[in-house]
N, C-alpha and C positions, 0 to 999 in steps of 0.2 A: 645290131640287134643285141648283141653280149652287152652293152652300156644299158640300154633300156631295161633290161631284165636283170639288173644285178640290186634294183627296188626291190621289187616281187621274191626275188631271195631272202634279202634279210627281213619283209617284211612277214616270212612265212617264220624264219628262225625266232623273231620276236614274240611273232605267236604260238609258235611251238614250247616256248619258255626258253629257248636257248640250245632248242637241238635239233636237229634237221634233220627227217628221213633221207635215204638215198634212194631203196629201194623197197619193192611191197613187203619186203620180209621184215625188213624195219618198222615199217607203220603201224605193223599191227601189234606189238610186242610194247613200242613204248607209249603209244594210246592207250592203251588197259591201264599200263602202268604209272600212266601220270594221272588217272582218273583217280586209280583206287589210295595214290599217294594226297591226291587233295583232300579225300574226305576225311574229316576228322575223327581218330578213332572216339569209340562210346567210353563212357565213367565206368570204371570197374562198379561202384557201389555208389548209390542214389546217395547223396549227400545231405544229411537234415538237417532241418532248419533250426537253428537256434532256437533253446532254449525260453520262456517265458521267463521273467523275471518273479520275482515272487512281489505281489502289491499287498501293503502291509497297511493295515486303515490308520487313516488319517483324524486326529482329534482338532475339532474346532469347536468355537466358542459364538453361539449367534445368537443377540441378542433381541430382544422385538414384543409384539402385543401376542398375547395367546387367543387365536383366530378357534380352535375347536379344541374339545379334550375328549379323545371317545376312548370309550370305556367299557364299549360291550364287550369285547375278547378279553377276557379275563387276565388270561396268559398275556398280552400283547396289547394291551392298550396305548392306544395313539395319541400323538398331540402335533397341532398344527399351531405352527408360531411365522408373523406376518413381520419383517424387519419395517427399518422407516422410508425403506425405496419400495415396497410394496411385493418384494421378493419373501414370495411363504415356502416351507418346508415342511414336509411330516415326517415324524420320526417315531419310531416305536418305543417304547419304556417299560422300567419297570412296575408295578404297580401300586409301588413304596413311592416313585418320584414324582406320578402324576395325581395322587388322591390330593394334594393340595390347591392344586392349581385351578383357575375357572376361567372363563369367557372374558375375557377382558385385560386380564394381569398382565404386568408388566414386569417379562420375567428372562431370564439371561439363561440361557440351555447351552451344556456343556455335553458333545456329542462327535460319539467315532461313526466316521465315512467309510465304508468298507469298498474301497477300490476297485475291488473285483467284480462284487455285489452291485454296487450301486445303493446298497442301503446305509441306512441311518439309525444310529440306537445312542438313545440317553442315555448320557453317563451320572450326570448332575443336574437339577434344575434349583435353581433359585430364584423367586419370588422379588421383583427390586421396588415394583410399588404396585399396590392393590387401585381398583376403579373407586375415586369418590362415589359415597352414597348421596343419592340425590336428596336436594334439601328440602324437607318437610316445607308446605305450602300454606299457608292460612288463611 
């Protein structure tokens, strides 16, 4: 019987982590104590999370047909410009950059991306060629 049962020993010590009660007085002391040694202790102080980066706008240059020019907001007048993949954009402007422009022009806008935003604001517009007038009929 001492050969069969010297399994069940070590298999109790492996489970134990490596230490074997003897008696009841033992069981109960280092039970608690291998419990409260597993748990991990808590973070003194919640750790925050990094920082944001600061997004700084991006200046691009898009060239295309001028699809609308709106002009009611005084302060804020809009312009929608159609490139040659059929990708349009509207962008807000000054109202110095968009009195020239009209339905149809073919015109290269030079414009910061505000990263954070999401928005669009002219910086430049230039005019690269105006719609032929259609030719008088007779």
């Amino acid at each position: 019987m001492r050969r069969t049962a010297w399994w069940a020993v070590m298999a109790a010590v492996v489970m134990s982590g490596g230490t074997m009660a003897w008696s009841a007085d033992e069981t109960a002391a280092p039970a608690t104590a291998a419990v409260a040694d597993s748990t991990p202790a808590a973070p003194a102080a919640p750790v925050a999370p990094p920082a944001a980066p600061d997004l700084k706008p991006i200046v691009i240059k898009f060239s295309g047909e001028v699809v609308q020019v709106n002009q009611q907001d005084a302060e804020h007048p809009s312009v929608t410009v159609r490139d040659r993949y059929g990708v349009t954009k509207e962008m807000t402007a000054e109202a110095k950059a968009v009195e020239s422009l009209k339905t149809g022009d073919q015109a290269t806008v030079e414009y910061t991306y505000d990263v954070a935003t999401g928005k669009r604001h002219v910086q430049a517009v230039s005019v690269t060629q105006t719609p032929a007038a259609p030719a008088a009929t007779q």
